[in-house]
TORKENU-853385 format. One line per 4 residues: number of its first residue (from 0); for each residue y, x, z negated of C-alpha. Coordinates in steps of 0.2 Angstrom, whole numbers, plus 5000, padded with zeros to 4 digits. Layout:
BEGIN
NUM = Y X Z  ...
end
This chain:
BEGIN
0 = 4800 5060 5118  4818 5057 5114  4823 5049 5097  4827 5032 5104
4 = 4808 5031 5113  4800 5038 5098  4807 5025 5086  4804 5012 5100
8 = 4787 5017 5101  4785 5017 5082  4793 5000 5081  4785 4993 5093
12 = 4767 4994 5079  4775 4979 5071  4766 4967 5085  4751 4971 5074
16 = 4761 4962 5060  4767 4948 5069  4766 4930 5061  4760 4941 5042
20 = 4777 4947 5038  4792 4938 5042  4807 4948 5051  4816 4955 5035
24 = 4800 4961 5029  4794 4969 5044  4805 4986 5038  4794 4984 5020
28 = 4779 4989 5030  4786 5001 5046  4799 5014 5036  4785 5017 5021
32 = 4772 5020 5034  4785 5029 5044  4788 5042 5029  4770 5044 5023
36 = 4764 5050 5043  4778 5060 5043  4772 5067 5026  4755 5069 5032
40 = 4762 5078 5049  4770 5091 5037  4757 5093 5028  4743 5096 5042
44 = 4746 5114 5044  4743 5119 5025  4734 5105 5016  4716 5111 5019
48 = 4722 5130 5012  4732 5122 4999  4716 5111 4992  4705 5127 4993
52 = 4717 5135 4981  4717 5121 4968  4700 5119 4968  4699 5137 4959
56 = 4706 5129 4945  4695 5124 4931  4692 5106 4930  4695 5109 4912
60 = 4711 5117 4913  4728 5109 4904  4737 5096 4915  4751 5106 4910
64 = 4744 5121 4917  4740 5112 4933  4756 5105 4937  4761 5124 4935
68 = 4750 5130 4946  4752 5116 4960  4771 5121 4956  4767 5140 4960
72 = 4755 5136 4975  4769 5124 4984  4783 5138 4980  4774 5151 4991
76 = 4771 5139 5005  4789 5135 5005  4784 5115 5002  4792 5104 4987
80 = 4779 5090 4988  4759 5086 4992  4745 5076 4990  4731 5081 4980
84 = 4718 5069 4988  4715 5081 5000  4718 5063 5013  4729 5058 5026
88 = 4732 5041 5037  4720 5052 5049  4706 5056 5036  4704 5040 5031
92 = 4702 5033 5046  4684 5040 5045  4679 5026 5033  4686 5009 5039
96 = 4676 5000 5027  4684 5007 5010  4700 5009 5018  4711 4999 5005
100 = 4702 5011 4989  4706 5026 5001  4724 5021 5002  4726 5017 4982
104 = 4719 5034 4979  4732 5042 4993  4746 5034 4986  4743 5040 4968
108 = 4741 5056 4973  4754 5062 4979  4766 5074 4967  4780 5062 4958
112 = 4795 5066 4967  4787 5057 4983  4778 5043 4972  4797 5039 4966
116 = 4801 5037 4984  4788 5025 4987  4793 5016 4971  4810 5012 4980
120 = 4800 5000 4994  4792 4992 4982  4809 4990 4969  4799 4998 4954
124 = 4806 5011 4943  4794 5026 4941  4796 5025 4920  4777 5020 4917
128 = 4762 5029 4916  4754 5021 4930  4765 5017 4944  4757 5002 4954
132 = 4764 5005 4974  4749 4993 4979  4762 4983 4984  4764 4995 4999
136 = 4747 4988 5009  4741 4974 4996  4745 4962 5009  4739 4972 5025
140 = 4723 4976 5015  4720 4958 5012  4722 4951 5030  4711 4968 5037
144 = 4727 4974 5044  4726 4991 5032  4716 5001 5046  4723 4995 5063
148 = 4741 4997 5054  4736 5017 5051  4728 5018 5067  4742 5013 5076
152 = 4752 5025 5066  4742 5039 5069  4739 5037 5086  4755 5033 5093
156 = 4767 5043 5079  4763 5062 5082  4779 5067 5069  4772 5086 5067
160 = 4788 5097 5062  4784 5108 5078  4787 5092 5091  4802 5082 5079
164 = 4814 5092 5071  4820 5086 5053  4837 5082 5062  4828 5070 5076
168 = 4817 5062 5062  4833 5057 5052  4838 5049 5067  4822 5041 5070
172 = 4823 5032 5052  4839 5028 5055  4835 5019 5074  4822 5011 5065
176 = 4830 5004 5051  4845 5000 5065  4830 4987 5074  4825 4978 5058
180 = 4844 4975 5052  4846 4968 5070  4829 4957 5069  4834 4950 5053
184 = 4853 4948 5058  4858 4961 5045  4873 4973 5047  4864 4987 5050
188 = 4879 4998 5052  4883 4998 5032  4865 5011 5029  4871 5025 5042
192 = 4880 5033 5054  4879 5038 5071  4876 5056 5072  4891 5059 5085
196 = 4904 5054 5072  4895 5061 5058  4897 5080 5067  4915 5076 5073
200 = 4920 5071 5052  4911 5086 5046  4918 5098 5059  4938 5093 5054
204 = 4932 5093 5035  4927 5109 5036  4941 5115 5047  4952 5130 5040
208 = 4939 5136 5027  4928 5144 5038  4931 5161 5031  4926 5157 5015
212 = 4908 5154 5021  4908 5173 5020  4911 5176 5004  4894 5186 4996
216 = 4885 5174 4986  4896 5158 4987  4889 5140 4985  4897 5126 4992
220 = 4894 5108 4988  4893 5091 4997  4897 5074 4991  4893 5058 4998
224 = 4897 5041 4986  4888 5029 4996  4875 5041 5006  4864 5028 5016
228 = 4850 5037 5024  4860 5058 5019  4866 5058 5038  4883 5065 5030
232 = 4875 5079 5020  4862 5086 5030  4872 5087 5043  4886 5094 5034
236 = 4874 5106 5026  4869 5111 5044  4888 5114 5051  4891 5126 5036
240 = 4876 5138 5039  4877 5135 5058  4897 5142 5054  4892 5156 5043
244 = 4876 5162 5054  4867 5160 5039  4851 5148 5037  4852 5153 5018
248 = 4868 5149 5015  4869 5140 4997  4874 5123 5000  4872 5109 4986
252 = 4869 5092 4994  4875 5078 4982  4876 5059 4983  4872 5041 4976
256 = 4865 5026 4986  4865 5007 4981  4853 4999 4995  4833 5006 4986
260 = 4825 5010 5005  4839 5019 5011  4839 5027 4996  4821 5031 4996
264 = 4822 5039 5015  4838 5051 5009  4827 5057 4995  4811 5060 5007
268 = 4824 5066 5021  4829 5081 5007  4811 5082 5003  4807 5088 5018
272 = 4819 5099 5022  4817 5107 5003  4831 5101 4996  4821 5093 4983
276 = 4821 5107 4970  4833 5100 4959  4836 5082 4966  4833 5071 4951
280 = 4850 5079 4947  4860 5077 4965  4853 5063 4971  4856 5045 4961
284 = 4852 5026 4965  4866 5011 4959  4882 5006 4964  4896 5019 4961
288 = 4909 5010 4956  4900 5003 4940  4887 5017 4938  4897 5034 4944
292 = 4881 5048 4940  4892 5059 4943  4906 5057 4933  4917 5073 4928
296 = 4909 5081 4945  4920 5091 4958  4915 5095 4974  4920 5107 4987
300 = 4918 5094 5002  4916 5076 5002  4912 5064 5018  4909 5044 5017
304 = 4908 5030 5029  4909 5016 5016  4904 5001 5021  4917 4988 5029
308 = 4924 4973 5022  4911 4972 5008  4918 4960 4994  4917 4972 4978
312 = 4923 4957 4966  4907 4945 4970  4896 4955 4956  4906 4951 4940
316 = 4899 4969 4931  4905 4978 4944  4922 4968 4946  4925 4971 4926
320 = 4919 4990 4930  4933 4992 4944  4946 4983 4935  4943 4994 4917
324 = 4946 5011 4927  4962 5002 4937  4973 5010 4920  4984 5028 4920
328 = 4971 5043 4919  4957 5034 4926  4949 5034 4945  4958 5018 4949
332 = 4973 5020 4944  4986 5020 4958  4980 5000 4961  4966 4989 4968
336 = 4964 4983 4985  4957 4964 4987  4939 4961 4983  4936 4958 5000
340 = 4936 4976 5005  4931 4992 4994  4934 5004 5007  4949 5013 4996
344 = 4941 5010 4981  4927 5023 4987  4942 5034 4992  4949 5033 4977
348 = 4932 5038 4968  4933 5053 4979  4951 5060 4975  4943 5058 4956
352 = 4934 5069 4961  4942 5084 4969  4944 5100 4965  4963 5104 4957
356 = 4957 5123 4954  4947 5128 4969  4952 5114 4982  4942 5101 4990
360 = 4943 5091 5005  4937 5073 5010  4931 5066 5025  4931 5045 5027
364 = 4929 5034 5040  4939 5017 5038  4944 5003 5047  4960 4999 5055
368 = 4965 4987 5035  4966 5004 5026  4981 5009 5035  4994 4992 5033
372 = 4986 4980 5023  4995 4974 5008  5015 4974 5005  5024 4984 4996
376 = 5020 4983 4976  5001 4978 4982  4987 4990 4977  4984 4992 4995
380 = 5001 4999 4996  5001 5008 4982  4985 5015 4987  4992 5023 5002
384 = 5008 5030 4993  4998 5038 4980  4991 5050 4993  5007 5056 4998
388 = 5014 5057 4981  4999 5069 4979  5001 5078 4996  4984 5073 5001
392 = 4984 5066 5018  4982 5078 5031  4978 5068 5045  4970 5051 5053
396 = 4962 5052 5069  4960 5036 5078  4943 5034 5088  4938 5026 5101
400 = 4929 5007 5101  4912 5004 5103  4905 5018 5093  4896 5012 5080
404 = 4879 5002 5080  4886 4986 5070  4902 4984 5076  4914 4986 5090
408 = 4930 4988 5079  4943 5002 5079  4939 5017 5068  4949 5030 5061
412 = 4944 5045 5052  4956 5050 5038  4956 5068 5033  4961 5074 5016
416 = 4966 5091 5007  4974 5096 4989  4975 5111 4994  4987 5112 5009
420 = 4997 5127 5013  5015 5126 5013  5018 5123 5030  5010 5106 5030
424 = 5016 5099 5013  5023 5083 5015  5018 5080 5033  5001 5072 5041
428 = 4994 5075 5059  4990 5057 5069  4978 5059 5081  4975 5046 5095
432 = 4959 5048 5102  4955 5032 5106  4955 5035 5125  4938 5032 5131
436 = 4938 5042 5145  4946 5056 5138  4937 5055 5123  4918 5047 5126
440 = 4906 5045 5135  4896 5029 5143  4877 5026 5137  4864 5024 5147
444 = 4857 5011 5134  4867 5001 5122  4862 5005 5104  4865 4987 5096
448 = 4883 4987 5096  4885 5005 5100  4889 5008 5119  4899 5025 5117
452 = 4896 5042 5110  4910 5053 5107  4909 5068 5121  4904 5086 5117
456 = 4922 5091 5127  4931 5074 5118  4927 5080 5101  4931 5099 5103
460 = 4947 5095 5109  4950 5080 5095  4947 5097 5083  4957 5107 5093
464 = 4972 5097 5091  4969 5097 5075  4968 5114 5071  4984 5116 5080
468 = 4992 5107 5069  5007 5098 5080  5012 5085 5092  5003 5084 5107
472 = 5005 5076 5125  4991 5074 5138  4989 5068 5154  4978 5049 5150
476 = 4969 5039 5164  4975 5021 5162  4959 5010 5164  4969 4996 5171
480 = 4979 5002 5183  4967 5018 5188  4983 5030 5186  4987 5045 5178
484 = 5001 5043 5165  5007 5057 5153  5006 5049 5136  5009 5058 5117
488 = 4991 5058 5110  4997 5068 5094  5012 5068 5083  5015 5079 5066
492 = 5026 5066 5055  5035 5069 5038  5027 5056 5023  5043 5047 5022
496 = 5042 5040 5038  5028 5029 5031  5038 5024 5016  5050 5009 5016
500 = 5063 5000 5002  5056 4979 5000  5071 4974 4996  5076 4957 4990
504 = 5091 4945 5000  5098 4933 4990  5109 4922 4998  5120 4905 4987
508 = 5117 4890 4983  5129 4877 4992  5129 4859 4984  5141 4845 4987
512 = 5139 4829 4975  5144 4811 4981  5139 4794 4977  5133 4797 4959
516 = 5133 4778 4953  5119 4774 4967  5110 4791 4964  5108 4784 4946
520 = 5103 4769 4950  5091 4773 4958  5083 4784 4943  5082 4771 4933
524 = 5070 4760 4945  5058 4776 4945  5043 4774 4936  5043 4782 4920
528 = 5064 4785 4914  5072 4778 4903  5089 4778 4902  5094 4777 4884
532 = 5082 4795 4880  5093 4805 4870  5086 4820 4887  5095 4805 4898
536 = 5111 4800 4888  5121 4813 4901  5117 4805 4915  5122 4788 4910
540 = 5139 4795 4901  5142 4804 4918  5138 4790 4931  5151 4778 4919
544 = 5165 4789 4922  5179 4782 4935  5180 4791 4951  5163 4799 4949
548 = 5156 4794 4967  5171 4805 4976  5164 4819 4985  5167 4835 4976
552 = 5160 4854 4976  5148 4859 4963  5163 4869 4952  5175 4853 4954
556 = 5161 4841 4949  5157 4850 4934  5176 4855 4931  5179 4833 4934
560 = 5166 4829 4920  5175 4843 4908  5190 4834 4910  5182 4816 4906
564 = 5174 4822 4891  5156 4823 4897  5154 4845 4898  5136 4846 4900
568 = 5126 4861 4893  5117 4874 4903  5100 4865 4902  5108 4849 4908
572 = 5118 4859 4922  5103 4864 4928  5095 4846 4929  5112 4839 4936
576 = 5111 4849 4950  5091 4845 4953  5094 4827 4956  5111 4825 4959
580 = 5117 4840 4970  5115 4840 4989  5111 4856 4999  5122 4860 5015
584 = 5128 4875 5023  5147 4869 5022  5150 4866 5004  5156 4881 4994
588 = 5144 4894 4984  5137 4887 4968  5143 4899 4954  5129 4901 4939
592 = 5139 4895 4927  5153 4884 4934  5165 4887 4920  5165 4903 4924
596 = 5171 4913 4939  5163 4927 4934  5147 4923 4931  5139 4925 4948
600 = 5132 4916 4963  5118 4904 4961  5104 4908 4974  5097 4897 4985
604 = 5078 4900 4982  5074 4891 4998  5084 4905 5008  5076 4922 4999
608 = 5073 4933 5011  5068 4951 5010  5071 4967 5021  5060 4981 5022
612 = 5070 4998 5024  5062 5012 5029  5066 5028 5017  5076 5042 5029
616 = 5090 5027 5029  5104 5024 5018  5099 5006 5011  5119 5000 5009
620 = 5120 5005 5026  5108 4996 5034  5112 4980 5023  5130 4980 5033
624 = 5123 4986 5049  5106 4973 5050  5111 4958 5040  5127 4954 5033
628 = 5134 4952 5052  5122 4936 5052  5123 4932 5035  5139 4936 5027
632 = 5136 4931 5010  5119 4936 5009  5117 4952 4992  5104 4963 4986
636 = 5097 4962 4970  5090 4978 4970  5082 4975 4954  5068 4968 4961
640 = 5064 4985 4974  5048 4989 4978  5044 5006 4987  5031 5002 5001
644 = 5018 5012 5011  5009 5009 5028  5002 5019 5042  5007 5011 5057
648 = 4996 5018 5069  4997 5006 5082  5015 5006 5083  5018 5026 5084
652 = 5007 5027 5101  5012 5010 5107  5019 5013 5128  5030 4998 5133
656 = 5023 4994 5150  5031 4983 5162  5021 4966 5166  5015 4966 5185
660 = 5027 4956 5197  5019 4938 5203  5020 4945 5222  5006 4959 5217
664 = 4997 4946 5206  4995 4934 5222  4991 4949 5234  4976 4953 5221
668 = 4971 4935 5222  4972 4935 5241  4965 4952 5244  4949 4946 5234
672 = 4947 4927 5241  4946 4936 5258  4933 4949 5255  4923 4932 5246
676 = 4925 4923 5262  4919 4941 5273  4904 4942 5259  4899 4923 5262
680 = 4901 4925 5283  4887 4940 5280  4879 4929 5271  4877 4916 5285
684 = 4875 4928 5299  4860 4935 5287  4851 4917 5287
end
């Protein structure tokens, strides 16, 4: 059974449920009973030996000393958990009629780090001496749904170890969890990711260190800040050993999760797989921007697929949280991107967290905002040019659509490294792989939104162009026209190809003045002057003068009202201007002080403009090349530059192609109304 019919098939057990629990709620009673089978299934093979051996202990004997020996007992037969009942879903089956007092019993006696997991699907905290889970079948118990619920699961859900494999039953909560977010309309997408992407993000990650998986008596260490359901680190657990031909290899799995069920699953997830030894100090519950368990932490690798577009700025906690560590020594510091996305804010939590001794490397999937964005002098900008300023980015790899189960968006995978060699410092590998023929591979089934996986042959050469390091051409199928075209897939660019100068055009103010008298006449009928206000006197002294109504530049008017006696000060220059001057192209430039040649044009706001000028240019160069030949007395004022950065991926693989003529558009046309008019003539002959 594949994992896509085994979690239809246990699913499918919510018909029992039907019209009891509404659609959101159906997960609060299929993943709990998903994990306690899977528990009992692993548990078959050594429970009855187990209990024989802790029925040798005295009845009398210390709880201290009990705990110990359980400890001792589950050591040797290599399992971190168990239930001391001595029950199962399958034992209690035996007794219909005292079902629900069998279940309490169950529950509460399982070994505390799985009681903690079942707290989470009930949202209490394990911090009292009776932990009440009844929460878990109180309702099933009260409509007589307790027994046919564990029935169904027992008989339908065979999850022995020997038929589903840890990996397959990570996938199986995951499938599940991926129906009930869908029944409920729920984005699904933000708890996991497909295990395709997951292996292609661990396999570049790791890329270039496998040698060290050699080194005698190494640990590595895995971080994940929002882990979901631990597809990231188990399978990145998994690669390493797999690399090093060593099933012991020491590998630390470590990782926090905000949602409480999908936090509970990762926690079992490890359980199972014996990762569970020193858990309560890898594995954490709560949001990581407010509540980082792991602050002061390094890690060796670190992989995320944050969730997209989440606004981070809705909880005010968590906003005030963000906004304290946005200062200079702190995990935010290079800026903030708007609340409406904290994809970056996560990356920048991992980059706090990499290892300047010994190296580290981070694994992220993002969207396509990450990569433009924000203008220059924005956090998301800012953002961006941090990493280079750093020498972090290695490389972005573009993927195909349709990959993942909650959206059909584009996808890139951003790959960073603070310890690069030499030869790469300053320059990052784009990869586009979003060619879906080249690169991935038709579903039988869609999977929610999910109608591609990523190709065994796809991802091996996404990794080996990787490795290699430098641009790359390959021959593409073009899905439109069904031909072959020779098209750059990869290309190694310097960092300062991504940054660009925002500078600031300025061009002058232009103002002729005419017809004063009426212009002040008409103040005086507006509601609210007054005309004999001390803030008013200049414009009654300057509409009195003689000749005042000619039409005359902004330096000869003023100059005019010097002359009559009427030199009005810079405040009143200013207000002069505002009601008085009229903006045209032909009049002169307006100086800033007309009394002064000097002193500088006046700049027309209306007319600021900026140019954005990429780095490798000389900026006084471009100004007379781009700009002044259309606007001659347009200036910088360079006090106002702002160093930008953005990715445009887009743009780099972009292939101008012609649009088709009209004649071969109406040749299409024609070609299919004729083979319509052939298939309706066989339609006719047919009846």
């Amino acid at each position: 059974m594949t994992e896509q019919e085994l979690s239809s098939v246990i699913w499918d057990i919510k018909e029992i449920i039907r019209g009891l629990y509404d659609d959101a709620e159906v997960e609060d009673v299929i993943l709990p009973f998903t994990l306690l089978r899977r528990l009992d299934c692993v548990l078959d093979d050594k429970r009855d030996a187990i209990m024989e051996e802790l029925a040798k202990i005295p009845a009398d004997a210390p709880e201290k000393m009990k705990k110990i020996k359980l400890e001792s007992i589950l050591r040797r037969n290599n399992l971190t958990f168990f239930n001391t009942s001595g029950l199962s879903m399958e034992k209690m089956l035996a007794a219909p009629g005292q079902i629900a007092t069998s279940f309490d019993y169950y529950l509460n006696s399982f070994t505390d780090n799985v009681r903690d997991i079942l707290a989470n699907f009930v949202h209490k905290q394990d911090n009292a001496e009776h932990l009440d889970l009844s929460d878990i079948y109180r309702r099933l118990a009260e409509s007589n749904k307790l027994f046919s619920v564990c029935q169904m699961f027992v008989q339908r859900a065979d999850l022995h170890p020997d038929k589903v494999s840890n990996a397959m039953m990570g996938t199986v909560f995951e499938n599940v969890i991926r129906r009930s977010k869908e029944s409920s309309n729920t984005k699904a997408g933000q708890f996991y990711t497909p295990r395709d992407i997951v292996q292609l993000l661990v396999a570049l990650t790791i890329s270039g260190h496998e040698n060290e998986l050699y080194i005698p008596g190494r640990i590595f260490s895995i971080y994940d800040p929002c882990c979901g359901t631990g597809g990231m680190l188990t399978e990145g657990k998994k690669y390493l050993q797999t690399l090093a031909h060593n099933p012991n290899l020491k590998v630390q799995l470590f990782g926090q999760e905000l949602n409480d069920k999908t936090y509970a699953i990762c926690k079992a997830d490890l359980l199972m797989k014996g990762d569970d030894h020193n858990i309560s100090q890898q594995l954490f519950r709560g949001n990581t921007f407010s509540e980082d368990h792991l602050y002061g932490r390094t890690f060796n690798f670190m992989l995320a697929n944050p969730p997209f577009g989440v606004d981070w700025g809705k909880d005010e906690y968590v906003k005030a949280c963000v906004q304290k560590d946005n200062a200079p020594g702190r995990r935010f510091e290079a800026g903030l991107p708007t609340t409406s996305d904290g994809s970056l804010l996560f990356l920048m939590h991992m980059v706090a967290k990499m290892d300047k001794e010994n190296g580290s490397r981070i694994g992220i999937v993002l969207n396509g905002s990450p990569l433009f964005n924000g203008d220059a002098g924005s956090g998301w900008s800012n953002i961006r040019k941090m990493l280079l300023d750093k020498n972090l980015l290695d490389c972005i790899v573009a993927l195909p659509g349709d990959l993942f189960y909650g959206t059909g968006i584009s996808t890139y995978l951003w790959i960073l490294d603070n310890k690069r060699p030499e030869e790469k410092h300053n320059k990052v590998l784009f990869i586009d792989a979003a060619h879906k023929n080249e690169y991935a591979k038709l579903l039988q089934t869609n999977l929610g939104k999910k109608r591609f996986d990523i190709s065994e042959n796809g991802a091996k050469e996404i990794l080996e162009i990787y490795r290699e390091y430098k641009s790359a051409s390959r021959d593409i199928l073009n899905e439109s026209t069904g031909e072959m075209e020779h098209l750059q897939i990869a290309k190694l660019m310097d960092y300062d190809d991504f940054l660009y100068t925002k500078v600031a055009v300025r061009r002058p103010m232009r103002y002729w003045f005419e017809n004063i008298t009426a212009k002040y006449e008409q103040m005086k009928v507006e509601e609210g002057f007054k005309p004999d206000a001390k803030s008013n006197l200049v414009y009654k002294n300057a509409a009195a003068i003689d000749g005042i109504d000619a039409k005359r530049s902004d330096t000869e008017f003023f100059t005019y009202l010097k002359e009559k006696k009427c030199k009005p000060s810079a405040v009143e220059i200013k207000a002069i201007r505002k009601v008085w001057g009229t903006v045209s192209e032909d009049a002169p430039k307006v100086l800033n002080n007309p009394y002064k040649a000097d002193s500088g044009f006046l700049e027309d706001g209306n007319l600021n403009d900026t140019e954005s000028i990429p780095f490798k240019q000389d900026i006084d160069e471009y100004f007379e090349r781009e700009v002044l030949p259309f606007t001659p007395d347009a200036w910088m004022d360079r006090t106002k530059d702002k160093i930008g950065c953005e990715f445009p991926f887009t743009k780099l693989f972009y292939v101008y192609r012609p649009l088709r003529s009209l004649d071969a558009i109406l040749a299409d046309i024609e070609k299919l109304d004729k083979e319509a008019d052939e298939e309706l003539n066989n339609i006719r002959i047919e009846d």
